[in-house]
C-alpha positions as CSV (number, residue, x, y, z in Angstrom):
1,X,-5.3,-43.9,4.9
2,X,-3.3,-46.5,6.3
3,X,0.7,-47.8,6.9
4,X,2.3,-49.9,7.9
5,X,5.8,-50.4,9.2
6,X,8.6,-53.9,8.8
7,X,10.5,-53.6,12.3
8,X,12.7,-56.5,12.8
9,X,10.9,-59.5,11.7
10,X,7.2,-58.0,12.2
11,X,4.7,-56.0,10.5
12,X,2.6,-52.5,12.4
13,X,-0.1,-51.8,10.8
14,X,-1.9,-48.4,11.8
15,X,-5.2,-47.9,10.7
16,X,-6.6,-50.2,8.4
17,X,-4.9,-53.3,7.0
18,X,-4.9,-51.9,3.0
19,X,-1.2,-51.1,3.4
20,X,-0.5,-54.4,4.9
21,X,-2.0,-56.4,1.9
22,X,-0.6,-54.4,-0.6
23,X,2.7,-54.6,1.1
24,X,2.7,-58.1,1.4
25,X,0.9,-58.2,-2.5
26,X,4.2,-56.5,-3.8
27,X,6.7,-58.7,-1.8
28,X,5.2,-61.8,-3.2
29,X,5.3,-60.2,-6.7
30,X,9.0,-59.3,-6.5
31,X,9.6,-62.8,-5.0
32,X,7.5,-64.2,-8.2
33,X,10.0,-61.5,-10.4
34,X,12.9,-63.7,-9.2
35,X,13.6,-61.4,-6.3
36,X,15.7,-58.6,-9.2
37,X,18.2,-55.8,-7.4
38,X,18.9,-52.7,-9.0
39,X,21.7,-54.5,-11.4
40,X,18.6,-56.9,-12.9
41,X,16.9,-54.2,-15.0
42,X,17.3,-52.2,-18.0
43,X,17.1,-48.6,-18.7
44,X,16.7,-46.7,-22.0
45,X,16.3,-42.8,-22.3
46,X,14.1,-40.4,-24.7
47,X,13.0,-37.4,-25.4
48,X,9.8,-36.6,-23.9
49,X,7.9,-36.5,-27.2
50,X,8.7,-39.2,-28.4
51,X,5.9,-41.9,-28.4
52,X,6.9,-44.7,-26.1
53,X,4.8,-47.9,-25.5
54,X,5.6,-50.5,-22.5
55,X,5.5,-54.1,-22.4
56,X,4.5,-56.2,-19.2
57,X,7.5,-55.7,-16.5
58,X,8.6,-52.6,-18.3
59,X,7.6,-48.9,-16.6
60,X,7.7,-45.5,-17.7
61,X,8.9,-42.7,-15.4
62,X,8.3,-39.2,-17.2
63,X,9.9,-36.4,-16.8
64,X,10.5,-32.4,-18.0
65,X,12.2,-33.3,-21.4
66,X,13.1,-37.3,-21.3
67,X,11.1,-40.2,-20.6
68,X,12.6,-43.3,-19.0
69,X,11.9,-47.0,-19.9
70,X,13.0,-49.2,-16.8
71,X,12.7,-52.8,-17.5
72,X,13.4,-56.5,-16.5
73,X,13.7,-57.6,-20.1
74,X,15.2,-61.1,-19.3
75,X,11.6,-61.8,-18.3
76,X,9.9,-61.1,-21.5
77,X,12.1,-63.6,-23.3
């Protein structure tokens, strides 16, 4: 039960600081990714019932019928 807000070159935190650190956790792990934009990763479809398995840096976003691997696969070699 917390946020926090970047404003200019600061951080608000309301509540406690949980958002703060993972904010700051995820920056430093997209820095450590190579700092990737949209145009970095990959994208296959399938149907929904299809069995699909993820590597590290890959993610699976599920949906009605199709399932959607996103990936930065110039990462896993």
């Amino acid at each position: 039960m917390s946020l926090v807000l970047a404003k200019d070159d600061e951080l608000i935190s309301y509540g406690s600081a949980t958002a703060t650190d993972r904010l700051l956790h995820m920056v430093h792990r997209w820095i450590d990714l190579g700092m990737p934009t949209a145009a970095s990763f990959t994208l296959q479809v399938h149907r929904r019932i299809q069995p699909l398995t993820h590597r590290e840096n890959q993610w699976v976003i599920k949906r009605a019928e199709s399932q959607f691997l996103w990936g930065l696969d110039f990462l896993n070699g």
